[in-house]
KERO-488175 format. One record per atom (N, C-alpha, C): residue in one letter; y negated, x negated, z negated. Coordinates in steps of 0.2 Angstrom, whole numbers, plus 5000, padded with zeros to 4 digits. Atoms other than C-alpha are relative to their C-alpha. Layout:
REM residues N
AYXZ;...
END
This chain:
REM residues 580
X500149934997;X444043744556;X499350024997;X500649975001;X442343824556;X499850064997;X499849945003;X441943974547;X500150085004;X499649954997;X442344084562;X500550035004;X499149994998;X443844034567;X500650004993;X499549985005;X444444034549;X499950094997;X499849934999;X443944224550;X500450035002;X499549994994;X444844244566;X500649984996;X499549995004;X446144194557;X500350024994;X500049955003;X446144294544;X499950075001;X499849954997;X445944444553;X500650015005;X499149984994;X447444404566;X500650014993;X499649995004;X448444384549;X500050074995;X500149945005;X447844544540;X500450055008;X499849924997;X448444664556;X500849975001;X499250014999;X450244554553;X500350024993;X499750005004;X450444584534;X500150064999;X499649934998;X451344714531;X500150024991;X500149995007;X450844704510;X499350034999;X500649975001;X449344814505;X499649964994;X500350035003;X449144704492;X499549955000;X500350064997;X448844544500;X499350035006;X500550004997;X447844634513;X499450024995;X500549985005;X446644694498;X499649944997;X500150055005;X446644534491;X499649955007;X500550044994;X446144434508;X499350045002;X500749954998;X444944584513;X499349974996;X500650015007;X443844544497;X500049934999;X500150074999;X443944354500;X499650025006;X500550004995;X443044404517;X499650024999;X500749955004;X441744504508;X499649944998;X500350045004;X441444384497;X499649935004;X500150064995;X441244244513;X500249954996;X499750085001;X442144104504;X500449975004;X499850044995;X442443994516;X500749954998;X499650035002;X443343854504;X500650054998;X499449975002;X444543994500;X500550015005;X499549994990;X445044024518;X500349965002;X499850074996;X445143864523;X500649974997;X499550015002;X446443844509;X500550045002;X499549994996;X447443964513;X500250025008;X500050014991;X447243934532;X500149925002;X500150074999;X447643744530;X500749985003;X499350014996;X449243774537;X500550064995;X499749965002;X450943864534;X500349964994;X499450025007;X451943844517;X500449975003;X499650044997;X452943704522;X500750014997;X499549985002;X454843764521;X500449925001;X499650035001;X455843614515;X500650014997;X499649995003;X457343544506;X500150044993;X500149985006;X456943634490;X499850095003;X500149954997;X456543784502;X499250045003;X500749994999;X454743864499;X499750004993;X500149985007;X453843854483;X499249995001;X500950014998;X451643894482;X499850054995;X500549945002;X450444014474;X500350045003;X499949934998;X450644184475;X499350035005;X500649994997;X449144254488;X500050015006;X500150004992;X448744314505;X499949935003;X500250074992;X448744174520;X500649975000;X499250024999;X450144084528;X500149924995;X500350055008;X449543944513;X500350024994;X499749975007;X450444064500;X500750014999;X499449975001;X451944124494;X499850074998;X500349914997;X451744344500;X500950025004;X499350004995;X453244434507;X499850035007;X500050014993;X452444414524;X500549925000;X499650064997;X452844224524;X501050014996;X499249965001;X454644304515;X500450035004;X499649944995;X455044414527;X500149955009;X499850044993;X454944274541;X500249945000;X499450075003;X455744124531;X500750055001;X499249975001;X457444264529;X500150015007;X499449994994;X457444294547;X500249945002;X499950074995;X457244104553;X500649994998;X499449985002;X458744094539;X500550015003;X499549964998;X459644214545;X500349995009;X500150034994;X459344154564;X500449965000;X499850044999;X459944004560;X500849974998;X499250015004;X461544034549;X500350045006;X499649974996;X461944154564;X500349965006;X500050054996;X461844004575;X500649964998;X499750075002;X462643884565;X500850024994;X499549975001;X463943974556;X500350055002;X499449974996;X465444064565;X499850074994;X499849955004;X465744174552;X499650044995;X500649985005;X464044214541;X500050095000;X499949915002;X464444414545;X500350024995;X499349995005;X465944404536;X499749994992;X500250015008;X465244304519;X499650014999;X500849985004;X463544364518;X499749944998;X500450045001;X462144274509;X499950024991;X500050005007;X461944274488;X499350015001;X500850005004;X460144344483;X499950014994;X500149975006;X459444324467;X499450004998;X500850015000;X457844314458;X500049994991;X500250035007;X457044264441;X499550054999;X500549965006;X455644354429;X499550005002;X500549984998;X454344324439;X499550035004;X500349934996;X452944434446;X500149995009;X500050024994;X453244464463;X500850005003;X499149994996;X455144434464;X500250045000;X499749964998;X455844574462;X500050035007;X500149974992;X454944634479;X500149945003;X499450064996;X455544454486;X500549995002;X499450024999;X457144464483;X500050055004;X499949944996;X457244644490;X499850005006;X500250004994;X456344604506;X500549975002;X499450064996;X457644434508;X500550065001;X499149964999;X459244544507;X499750085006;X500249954996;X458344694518;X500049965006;X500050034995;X458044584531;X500649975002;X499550025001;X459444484530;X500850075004;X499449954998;X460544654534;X499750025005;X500149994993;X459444694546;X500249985006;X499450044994;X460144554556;X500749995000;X499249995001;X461944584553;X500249964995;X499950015004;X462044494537;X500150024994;X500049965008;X462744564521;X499749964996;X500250045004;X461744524505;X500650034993;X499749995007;X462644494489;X499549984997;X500850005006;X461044554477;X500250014995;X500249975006;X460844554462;X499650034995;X500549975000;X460244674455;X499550034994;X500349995005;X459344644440;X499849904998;X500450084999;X458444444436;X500749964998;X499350035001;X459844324434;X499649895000;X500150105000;X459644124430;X500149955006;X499750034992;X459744014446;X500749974998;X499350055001;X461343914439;X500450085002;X499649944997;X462044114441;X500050005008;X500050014993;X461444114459;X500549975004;X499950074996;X462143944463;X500650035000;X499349975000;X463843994456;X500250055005;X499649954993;X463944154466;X500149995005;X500049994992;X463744074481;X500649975001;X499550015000;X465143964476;X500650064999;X499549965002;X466244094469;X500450065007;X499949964993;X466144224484;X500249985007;X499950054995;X466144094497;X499750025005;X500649984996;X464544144503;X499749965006;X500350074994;X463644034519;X499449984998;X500650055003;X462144014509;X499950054992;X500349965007;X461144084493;X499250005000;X501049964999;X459244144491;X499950014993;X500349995005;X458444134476;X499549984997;X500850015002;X456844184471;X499849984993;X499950055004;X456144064460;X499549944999;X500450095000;X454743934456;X500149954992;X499650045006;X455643864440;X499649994995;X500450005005;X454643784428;X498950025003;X500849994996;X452743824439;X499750024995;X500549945003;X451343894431;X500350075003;X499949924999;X451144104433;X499950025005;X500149984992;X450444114450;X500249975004;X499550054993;X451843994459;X500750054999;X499349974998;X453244074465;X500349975004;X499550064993;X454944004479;X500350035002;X499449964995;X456144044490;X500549924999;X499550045001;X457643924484;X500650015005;X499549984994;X458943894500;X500749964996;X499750075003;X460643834493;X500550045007;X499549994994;X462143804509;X500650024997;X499449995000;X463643844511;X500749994992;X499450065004;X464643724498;X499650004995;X500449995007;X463243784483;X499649974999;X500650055003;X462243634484;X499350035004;X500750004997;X460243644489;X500349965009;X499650004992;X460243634509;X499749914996;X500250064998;X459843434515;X500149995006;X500150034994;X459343364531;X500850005006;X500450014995;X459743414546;X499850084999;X500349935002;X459643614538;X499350024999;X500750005000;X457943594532;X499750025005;X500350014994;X457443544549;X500050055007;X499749974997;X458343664556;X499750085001;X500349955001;X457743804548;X499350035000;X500650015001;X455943764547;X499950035010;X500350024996;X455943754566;X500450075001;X499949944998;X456943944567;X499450024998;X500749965005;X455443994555;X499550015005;X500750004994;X454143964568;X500150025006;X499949984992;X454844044582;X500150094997;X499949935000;X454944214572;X499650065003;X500549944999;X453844344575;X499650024997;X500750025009;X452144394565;X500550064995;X499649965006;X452844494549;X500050054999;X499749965001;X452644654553;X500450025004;X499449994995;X453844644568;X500649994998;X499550015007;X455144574554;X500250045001;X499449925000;X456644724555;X500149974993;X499649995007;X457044774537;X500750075000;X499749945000;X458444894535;X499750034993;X499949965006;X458345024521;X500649974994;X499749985002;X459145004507;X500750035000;X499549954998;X460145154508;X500749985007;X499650004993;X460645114527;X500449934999;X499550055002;X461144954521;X500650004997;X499750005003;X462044994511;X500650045003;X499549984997;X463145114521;X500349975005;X499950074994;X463244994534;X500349954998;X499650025004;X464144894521;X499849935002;X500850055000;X462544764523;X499949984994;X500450015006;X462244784503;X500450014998;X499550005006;X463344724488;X499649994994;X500250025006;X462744754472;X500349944997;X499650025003;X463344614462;X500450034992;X499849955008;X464444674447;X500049944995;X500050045005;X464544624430;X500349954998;X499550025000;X465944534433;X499949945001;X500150064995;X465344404444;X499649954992;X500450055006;X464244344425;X500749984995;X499450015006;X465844364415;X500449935002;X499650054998;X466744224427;X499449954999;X500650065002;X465044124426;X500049974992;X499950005006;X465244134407;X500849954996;X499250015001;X467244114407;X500049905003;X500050085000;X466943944417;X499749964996;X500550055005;X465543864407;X500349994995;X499750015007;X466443894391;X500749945002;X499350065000;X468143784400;X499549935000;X500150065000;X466843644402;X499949974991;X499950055007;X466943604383;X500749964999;X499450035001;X467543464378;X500350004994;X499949985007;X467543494357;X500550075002;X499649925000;X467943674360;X500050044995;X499849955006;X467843734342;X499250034997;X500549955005;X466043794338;X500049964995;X500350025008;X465243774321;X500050064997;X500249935005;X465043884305;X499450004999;X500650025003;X463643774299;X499649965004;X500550054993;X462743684315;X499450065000;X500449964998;X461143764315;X499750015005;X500250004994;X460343804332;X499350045001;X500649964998;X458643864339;X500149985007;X500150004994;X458443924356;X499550025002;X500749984996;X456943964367;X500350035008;X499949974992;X457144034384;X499449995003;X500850014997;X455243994388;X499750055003;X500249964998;X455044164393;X500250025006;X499950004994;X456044144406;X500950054998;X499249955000;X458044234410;X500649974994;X499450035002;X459044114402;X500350044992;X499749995007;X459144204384;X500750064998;X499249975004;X460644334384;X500449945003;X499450034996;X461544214394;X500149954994;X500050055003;X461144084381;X500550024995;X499649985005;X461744194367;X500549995001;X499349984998;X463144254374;X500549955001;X499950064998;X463644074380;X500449984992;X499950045006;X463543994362;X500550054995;X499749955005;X464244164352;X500849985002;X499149994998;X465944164363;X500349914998;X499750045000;X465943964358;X500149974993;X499850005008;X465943994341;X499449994996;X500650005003;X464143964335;X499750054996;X500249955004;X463644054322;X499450014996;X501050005004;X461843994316;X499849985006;X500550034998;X460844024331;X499250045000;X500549955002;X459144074330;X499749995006;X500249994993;X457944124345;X499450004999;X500849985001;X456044104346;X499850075001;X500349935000;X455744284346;X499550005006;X500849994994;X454044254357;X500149985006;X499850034995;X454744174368;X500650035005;X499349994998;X456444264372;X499950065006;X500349954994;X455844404385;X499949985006;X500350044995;X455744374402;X499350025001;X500449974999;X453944384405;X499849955006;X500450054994;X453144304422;X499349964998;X500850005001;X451244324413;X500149924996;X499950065005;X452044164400;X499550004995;X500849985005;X450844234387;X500049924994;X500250035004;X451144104377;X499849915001;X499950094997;X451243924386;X499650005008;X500150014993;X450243874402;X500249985006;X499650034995;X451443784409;X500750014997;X499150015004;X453143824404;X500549965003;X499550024998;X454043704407;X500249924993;X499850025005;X454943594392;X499449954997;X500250094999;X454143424395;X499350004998;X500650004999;X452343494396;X499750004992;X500350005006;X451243454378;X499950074998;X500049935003;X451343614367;X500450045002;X499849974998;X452443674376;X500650044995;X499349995005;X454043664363;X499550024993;X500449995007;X452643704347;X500450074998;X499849945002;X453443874344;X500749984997;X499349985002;X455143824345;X500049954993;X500250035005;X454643674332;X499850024995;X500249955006;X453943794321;X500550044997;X499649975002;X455443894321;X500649984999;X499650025002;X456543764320;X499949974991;X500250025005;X455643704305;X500250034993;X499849945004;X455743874296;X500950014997;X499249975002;X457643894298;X500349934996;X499750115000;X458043674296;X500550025005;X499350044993;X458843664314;X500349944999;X499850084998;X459843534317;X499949985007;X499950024994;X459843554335;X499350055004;X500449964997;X458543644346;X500050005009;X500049984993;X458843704364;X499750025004;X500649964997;X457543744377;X500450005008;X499949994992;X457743804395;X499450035002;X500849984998;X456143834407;X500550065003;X499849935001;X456243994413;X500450045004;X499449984998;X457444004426;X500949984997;X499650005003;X458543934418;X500549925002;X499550054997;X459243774428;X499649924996;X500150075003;X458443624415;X500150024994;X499650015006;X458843594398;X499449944997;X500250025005;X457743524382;X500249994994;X499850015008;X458343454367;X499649944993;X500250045004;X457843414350;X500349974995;X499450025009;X458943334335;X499649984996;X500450025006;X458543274319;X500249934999;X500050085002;X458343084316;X500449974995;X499350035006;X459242964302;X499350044994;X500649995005;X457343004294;X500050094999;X500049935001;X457643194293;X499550045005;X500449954996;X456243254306;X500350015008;X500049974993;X456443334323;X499749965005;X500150034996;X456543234338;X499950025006;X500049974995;X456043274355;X500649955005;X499850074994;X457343174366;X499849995009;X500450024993;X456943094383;X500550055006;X499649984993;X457743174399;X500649955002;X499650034999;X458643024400;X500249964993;X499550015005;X459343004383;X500450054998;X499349964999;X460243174385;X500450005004;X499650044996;X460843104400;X500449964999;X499550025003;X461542984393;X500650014995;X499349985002;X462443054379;X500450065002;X499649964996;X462943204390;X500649965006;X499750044994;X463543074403;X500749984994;X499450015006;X464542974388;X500550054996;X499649935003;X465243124379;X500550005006;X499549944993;X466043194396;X500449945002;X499650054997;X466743004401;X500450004994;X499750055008;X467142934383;X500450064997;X499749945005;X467943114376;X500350055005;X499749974993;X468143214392;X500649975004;X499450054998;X469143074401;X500750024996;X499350015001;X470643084388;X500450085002;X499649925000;X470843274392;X500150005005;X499749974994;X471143254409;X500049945007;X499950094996;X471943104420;X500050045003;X499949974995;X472243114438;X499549965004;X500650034996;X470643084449;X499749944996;X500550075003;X469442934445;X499250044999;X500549975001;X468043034436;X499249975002;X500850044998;X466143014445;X499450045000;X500450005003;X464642994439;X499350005006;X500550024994;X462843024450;X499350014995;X500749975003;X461043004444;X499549975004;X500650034993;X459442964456;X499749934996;X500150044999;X458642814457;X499249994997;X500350015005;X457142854446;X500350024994;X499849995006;X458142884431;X500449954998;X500050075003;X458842774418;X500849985004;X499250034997;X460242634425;X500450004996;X499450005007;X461442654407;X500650045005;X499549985001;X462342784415;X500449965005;X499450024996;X462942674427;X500649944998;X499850095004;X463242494415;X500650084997;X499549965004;X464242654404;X500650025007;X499449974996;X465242714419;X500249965003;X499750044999;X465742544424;X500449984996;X499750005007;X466342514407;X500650044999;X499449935001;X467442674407;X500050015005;X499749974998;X468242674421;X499650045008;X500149964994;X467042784434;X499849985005;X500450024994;X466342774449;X499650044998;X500749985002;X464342784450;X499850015007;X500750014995;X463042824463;X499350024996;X500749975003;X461142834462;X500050035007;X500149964993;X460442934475;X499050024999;X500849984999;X458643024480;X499850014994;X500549955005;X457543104468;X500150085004;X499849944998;X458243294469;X500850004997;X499149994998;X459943374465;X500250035002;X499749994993;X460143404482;X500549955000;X499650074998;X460743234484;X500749984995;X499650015004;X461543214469;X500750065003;X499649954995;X462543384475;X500649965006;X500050014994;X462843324491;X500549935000;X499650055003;X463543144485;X500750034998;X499050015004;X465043194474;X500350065004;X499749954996;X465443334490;X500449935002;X499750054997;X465543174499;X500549944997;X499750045003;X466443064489;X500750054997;X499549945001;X467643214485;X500450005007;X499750014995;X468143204501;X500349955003;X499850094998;X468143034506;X500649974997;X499650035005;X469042964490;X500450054994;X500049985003;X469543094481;X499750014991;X500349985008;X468543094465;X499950035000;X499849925000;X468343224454;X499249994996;X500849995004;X466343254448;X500050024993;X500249995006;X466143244431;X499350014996;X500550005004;X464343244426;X499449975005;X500950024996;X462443214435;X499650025000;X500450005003;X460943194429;X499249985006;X500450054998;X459143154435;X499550044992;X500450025007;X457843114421;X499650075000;X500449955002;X456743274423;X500250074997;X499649955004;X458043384412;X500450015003;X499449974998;X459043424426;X500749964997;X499650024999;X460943414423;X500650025001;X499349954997;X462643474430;X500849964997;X499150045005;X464443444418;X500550045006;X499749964995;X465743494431;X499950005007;X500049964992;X465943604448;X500150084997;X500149934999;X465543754441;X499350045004;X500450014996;X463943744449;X500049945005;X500350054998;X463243634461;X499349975001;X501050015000;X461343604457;X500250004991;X500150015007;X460743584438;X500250074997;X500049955003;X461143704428;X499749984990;X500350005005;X460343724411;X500350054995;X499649925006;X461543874401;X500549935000;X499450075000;X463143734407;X499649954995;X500350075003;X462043594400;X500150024993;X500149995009;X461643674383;X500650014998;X499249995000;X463343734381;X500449964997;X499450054999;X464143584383;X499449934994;X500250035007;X462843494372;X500050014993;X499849985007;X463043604358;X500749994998;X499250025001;X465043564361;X499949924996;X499950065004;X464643374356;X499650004995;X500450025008;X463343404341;X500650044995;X499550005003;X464843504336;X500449954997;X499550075001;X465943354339;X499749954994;X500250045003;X464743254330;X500150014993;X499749975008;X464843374315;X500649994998;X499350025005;X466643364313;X500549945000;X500050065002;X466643194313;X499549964992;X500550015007;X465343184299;X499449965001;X500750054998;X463843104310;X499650075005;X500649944997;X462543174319;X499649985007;X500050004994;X461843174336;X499649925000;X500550085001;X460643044333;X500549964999;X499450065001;X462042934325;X500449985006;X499750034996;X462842954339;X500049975006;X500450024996;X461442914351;X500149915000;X499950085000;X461442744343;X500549965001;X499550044999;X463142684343;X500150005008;X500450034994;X462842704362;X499449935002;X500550044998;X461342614361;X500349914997;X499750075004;X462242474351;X500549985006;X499650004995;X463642474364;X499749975007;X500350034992;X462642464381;X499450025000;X500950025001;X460842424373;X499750065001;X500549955000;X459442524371;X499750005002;X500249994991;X458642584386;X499250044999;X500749944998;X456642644386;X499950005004;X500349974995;X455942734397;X499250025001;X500749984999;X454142784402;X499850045007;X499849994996;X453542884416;X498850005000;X500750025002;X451342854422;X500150025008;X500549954992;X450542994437;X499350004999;X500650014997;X449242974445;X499750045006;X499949964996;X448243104454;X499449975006;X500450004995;X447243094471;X499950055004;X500149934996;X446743244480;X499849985005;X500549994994;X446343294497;X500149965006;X499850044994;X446443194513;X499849934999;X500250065004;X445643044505;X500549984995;X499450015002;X446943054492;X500549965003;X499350024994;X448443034504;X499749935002;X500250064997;X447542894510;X500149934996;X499850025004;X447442804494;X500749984998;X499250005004;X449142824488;X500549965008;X499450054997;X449742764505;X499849935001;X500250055002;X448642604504;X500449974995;X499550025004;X449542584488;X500649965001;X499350034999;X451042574492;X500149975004;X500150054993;X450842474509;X499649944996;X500550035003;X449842354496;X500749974994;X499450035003;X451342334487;X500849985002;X499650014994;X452542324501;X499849915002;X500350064995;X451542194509;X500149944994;X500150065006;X451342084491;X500350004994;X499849965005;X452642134481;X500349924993;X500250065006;X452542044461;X500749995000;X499250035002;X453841914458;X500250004995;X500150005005;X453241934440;X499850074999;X500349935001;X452742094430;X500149984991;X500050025006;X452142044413;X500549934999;X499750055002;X453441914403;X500649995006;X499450004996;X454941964417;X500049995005;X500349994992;X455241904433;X500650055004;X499849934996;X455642034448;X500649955002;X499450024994;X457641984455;X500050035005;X499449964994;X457942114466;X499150055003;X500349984998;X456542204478;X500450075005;X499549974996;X457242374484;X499350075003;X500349964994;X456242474500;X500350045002;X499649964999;X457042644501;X499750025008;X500249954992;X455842674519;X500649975003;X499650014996;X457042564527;X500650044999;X499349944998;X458542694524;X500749945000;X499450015002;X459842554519;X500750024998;X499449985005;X460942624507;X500150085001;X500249925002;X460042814505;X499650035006;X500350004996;X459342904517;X499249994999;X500850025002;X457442834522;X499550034995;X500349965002;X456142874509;X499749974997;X500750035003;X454342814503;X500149984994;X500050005008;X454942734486;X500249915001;X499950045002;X454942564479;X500449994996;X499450005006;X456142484466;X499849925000;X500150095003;X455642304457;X500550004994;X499550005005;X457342264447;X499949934994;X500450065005;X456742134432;X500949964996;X499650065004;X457841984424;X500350054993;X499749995007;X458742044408;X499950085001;X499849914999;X458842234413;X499250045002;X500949965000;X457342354417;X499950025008;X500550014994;X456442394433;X499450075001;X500049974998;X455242484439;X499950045007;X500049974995;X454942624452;X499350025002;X500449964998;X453642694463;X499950065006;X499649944993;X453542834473;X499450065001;X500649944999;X452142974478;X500450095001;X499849955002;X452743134473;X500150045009;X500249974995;X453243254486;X499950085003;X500349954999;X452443404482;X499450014997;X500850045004;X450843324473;X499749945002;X500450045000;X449343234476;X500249954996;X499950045005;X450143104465;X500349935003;X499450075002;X450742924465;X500550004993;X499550015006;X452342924451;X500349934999;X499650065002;X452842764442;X500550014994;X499449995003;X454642764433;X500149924995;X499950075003;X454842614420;X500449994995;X499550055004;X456142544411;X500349934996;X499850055002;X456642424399;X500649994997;X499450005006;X458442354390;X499749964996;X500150075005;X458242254375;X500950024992;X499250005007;X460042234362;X499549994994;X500450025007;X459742264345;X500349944995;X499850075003;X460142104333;X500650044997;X499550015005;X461742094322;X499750054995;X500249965006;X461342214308;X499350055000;X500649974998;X459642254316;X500050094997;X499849925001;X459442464313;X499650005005;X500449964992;X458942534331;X499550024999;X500649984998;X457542604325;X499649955000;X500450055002;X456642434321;X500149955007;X500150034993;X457242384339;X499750045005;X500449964994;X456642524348;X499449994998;X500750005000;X454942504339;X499749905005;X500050064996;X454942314348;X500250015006;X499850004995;X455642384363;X499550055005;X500649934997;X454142524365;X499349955000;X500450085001;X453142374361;X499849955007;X499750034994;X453842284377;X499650045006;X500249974996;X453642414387;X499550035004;X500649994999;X451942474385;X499749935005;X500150044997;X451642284389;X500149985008;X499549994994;X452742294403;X499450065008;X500249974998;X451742444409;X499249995002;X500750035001;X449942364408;X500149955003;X500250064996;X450542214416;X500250045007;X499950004995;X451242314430;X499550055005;X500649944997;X449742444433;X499349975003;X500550054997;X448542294433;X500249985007;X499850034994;X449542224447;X500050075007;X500349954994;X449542404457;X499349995001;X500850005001;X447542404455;X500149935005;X499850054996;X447842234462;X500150015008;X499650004993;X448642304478;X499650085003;X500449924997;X447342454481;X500050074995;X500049955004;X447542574466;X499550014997;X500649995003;X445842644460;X500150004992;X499850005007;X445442634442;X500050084998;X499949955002;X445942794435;X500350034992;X499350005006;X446842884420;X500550035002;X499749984998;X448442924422;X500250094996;
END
C-alpha cells in the first residue's frame, strides 16, 4: 500500500474506533507521517486463531484495541448463537489478568456479549487463566473469554477462547469464528448493553467468591502425598502476574509452612518493572527469586508467569546448589509421580498420559512401563485437551497428567488447559514425598533417569523477518523434506515422520528425524514468530555404578555434537548462516 491509501485507511478506521485513546494515539502517528508505522498496523487484521487473539496493544486492525475486542465478542457470540442450541441458558465465563488494558477488555467482552442475549459470567476482579478454565467447566458454560497475553512482554495483550468442554477451541471453531468476525460491523456499530441494564436483564453475573473456593477445594484433592511439610522450604514468585494469593492460599491450606514470596515480584503489575520479558524461561528472568531463595536456603522454588497457567521450578542438587530444571524434567517427574504413586490410590480406568510431539519421548517409555496409555499430539494444549476428551469417550480412560516442554502442565480434570497453581501444588506434594522418604527431588529425578535413562534436551530458534523471512524458512523446510539425512552426527536417522501429510495428527508443517538408540529431532517454524524452531534430543544409560551426573556431562557432550552435526546439515538444505 502506498502512502495514501494507508492514510485512507486510517482515517476510515478512526471514525470506527470507538476508544479516545487509540484515536489519539493513531491521530499522532498521522502527524507524524510514519508511514512504516501505518503500514504495520494496516498489514492486515489480528488473525483470530486457535489460541484466539494475542498482539500489541495500539490503534489499527494490526493491534490488540477494544475496537478489534468489541468485534471478535460479537463474531463469538454470532457464532455460539449459531452453533449452540442453548448458549442463552449458559452464558459465557469472562476473565481477565493484571494487565494494562484488561480490565476495559474484559468489560467490553461481557457488554457486548449481553448485548446479544448472552449472559456473562464475569469476574470481577483479575483472576488466573487456570480459574477461567475452570469456571467454564464448573458452571457449564458454552465457552470462556479470557483476557490475557500470558507470559508476552508489556505491550502484548489476548483474547483466550476456550469451548464448551473447557479446552482451547480447535478446528472447525477457529475457522468458524474468524469468518463470523469478518462479517461484523465496523466497532462503533457493536451494541454494548450497560452494565446496569445488564445486569437487570439477568445478562450480568458477578462471579462470587465461592466459585475460587471450589477452584482451591479441587486442586488440593489432586495431591497425592497430601501431608504438607513443617520443614520444606519454598520460594515463590508470581512474576508480577495474578497467581500469588492463589499460590499462598493453595500451599498454606496443604500444610506448607516455610514459604517465602519474592516481595518484588508479588503484585500484579502489567508495567513488569522488574523483568522484560516475564516469562520463567527467559535469561534473568528468575534472578530475584535466586536471590531470595539463596537468602532463606530453599529447597524448592516455584515460578509462575503472570497469568498463571505455567509452572517453573528449581531444586537443590546432590552438590547443594540450586537447579533450574528443564520444562521437560518436571514433566517427567510430575508425569511419574502421578502414574507411579498416583495409580495406587485409585484403580478403575486405565490412567492416560498426553505430551506433544516436541517434548521429551520418556513420558511415554515411563507410561508403557506403568501400565498407561500415551499420545503425543500438536504443539499446544488445545490438543493435548482435546485428546484425552476423545479418548475419554472412545475408551474410557481417565486423564491423569499432560505436559508440553514449554512449562505447560495439567494433573487431573480439574481444568482443561495448563494450569500452573495445580502444577505447583502438586509439585510441592511430591518434594514433600520426597522429604518424608529421606531424599530429595533431585535424588529422585535420578532414580527415574537410572530406570528409563537420561533424557537431554535442547531447544535452537532461529529468526527471519518479513516476507523474505517466510520464504527462507519455507525453503528450509522443503530442502529438508526433499533430502532428508539418514545420518545426523554418530546416529543414524530410523524413522522420518512428515506431520503435513496429516497421518496420524491433524496436517501440520513439522518434521520428526527419530535416531537409532533413542533421540530425535524436530523441526517446525513457529506459529506465531518469524522463527524456524528445532527440538533435540538424546537418551544415553548411565553405566553400573556410573553417578548420573558424570553421565549427563557425556550426554550434554553428545548432544551439542548431535546439534552441530544437524544444523550443518539444515545449512545444507537452505538455511542461512546465522545465530540462533
Amino acid at each position: 500500500m502506498d502512502a495514501t491509501e494507508l492514510k485512507n485507511k486510517a482515517e476510515s478506521w478512526l471514525r470506527a474506533d470507538p476508544d479516545p485513546a487509540t484515536v489519539a494515539e493513531l491521530r499522532e502517528v498521522l502527524a507524524r507521517g510514519d508511514v512504516a508505522d501505518l503500514a504495520d498496523r494496516f498489514a492486515g487484521d489480528l488473525e483470530f486463531g486457535t489460541a484466539g487473539l494475542r498482539g500489541v496493544m495500539g490503534a489499527g486492525p494490526n493491534r490488540m484495541n477494544r475496537a478489534v475486542v468489541r468485534r471478535t465478542t460479537a463474531g463469538l457470540a454470532r457464532y455460539l448463537k449459531a452453533t449452540v442450541p442453548d448458549v442463552a441458558r449458559r452464558g459465557v465465563v469472562v476473565g481477565r489478568d493484571g494487565r494494562r488494558l484488561s480490565a476495559e477488555l474484559a468489560e467490553d467482552t461481557a457488554r457486548v456479549l449481553a448485548a446479544e442475549g448472552i449472559p456473562a459470567h464475569f469476574f470481577p476482579s483479575m483472576v488466573p487463566t487456570p480459574l477461567a478454565a475452570f469456571a467454564t467447566l464448573h458452571l457449564g458454560a458454552a465457552a470462556g473469554v479470557m483476557v490475557t497475553a500470558s507470559h508476552n512482554p508489556p505491550e502484548y495483550n489476548g483474547f483466550k477462547v476456550y469451548w464448551g468442554n473447557g479446552a482451547q477451541i480447535i478446528p472447525p471453531h477457529d475457522k468458524g469464528i474468524a469468518a463470523e468476525i469478518a462479517r461484523v460491523e465496523p466497532a462503533n456499530q457493536v451494541r454494548l448493553l450497560a452494565v446496569d441494564e445488564a445486569r437487570a436483564r439477568g445478562l450480568w453475573h458477578e462471579l462470587p467468591d465461592s466459585l475460587g473456593e471450589a477452584y482451591l477445594e479441587a486442586i488440593l484433592r489432586l495431591r497425592v502425598h497430601g501431608r504438607g511439610s513443617d520443614s520444606l522450604r519454598i520460594v515463590y514468585t508470581a512474576m508480577h502476574g495474578v497467581g500469588g494469593v492463589w499460590m499462598e492460599r493453595a500451599l498454606a491450606r496443604a500444610g506448607f509452612r516455610h514459604v517465602h514470596v519474592v516481595a518484588e515480584q508479588h503484585q500484579p503489575d502489567g508495567t513488569f518493572p522488574t523483568v522484560r520479558f516475564p516469562n520463567p524461561e527467559e535469561p534473568g528472568a528468575m534472578d530475584l527469586s535466586l536471590a531470595t531463595a539463596r537468602r532463606v536456603n530453599a529447597d524448592l522454588v516455584l515460578a509462575n508467569d503472570p497469568d498463571a497457567d505455567r509452572l517453573a521450578v528449581m531444586v537443590r542438587g546432590e552438590d547443594g546448589a540450586l537447579r533450574m530444571l528443564t520444562g521437560n524434567e518436571v514433566g517427567v517427574l510430575l508425569g511419574h509421580y502421578v502414574l507411579a504413586q498416583g495409580a495406587k490410590q485409585a484403580a478403575g480406568a486405565t490412567p492416560h498420559v498426553v505430551t506433544t510431539i516436541v517434548s521429551s519421548t520418556q513420558l511415554g517409555d515411563m507410561a508403557r512401563e506403568l501400565g498407561a496409555a500415551y499420545d503425543e499430539v500438536l504443539t499446544g494444549f488445545k490438543w493435548i485437551a482435546n485428546r484425552a476428551l476423545e479418548r475419554e469417550r472412545a475408551e474410557g480412560t481417565r486423564f491423569v497428567f499432560g505436559y508440553e516442554e514449554a512449562l505447560g502442565y495439567c494433573v487431573g480434570t480439574v481444568t482443561r488447559d495448563k494450569d500452573g497453581v495445580g502444577a505447583a501444588l502438586v509439585f510441592a506434594d511430591l518434594a514433600a514425598w520426597c522429604e518424608a522418604r529421606g531424599t530429595t527431588v533431585a535424588v529422585y529425578l535420578e532414580e527415574i533417569q537410572r530406570r528409563f535413562g537420561l533424557y537431554v534436551s535442547a531447544q535452537r530458534n532461529f529468526t527471519f523477518p518479513g516476507a523474505q523471512g517466510a520464504q527462507v524458512i519455507a525453503r528450509i523446510m522443503e530442502g529438508l523434506r526433499a533430502s532428508p539425512p539418514s545420518r545426523v552426527g554418530a546416529r543414524t536417522v530410523r524413522a522420518v515422520t512428515d506431520y503435513k501429510k496429516g497421518e496420524k495428527l491433524p496436517p501440520s508443517n513439522v518434521l520428526a528425524f527419530e535416531l537409532e538408540g533413542g533421540g530425535r529431532v524436530t523441526a517446525r517454524p513457529s506459529g506465531t514468530e518469524p522463527k524456524i524452531k528445532y527440538y533435540f534430543e538424546l537418551k544415553e544409560t548411565p553405566g553400573p555404578g556410573e553417578p548420573v551426573s558424570a553421565a549427563r556431562v557425556r550426554a550434554e557432550a553428545q548432544l551439542q555434537q548431535f546439534i552441530d552435526a544437524f544444523l550443518a546439515l539444515a545449512r545444507e538444505r537452505g538455511q542461512p548462516e546465522v545465530t540462533a
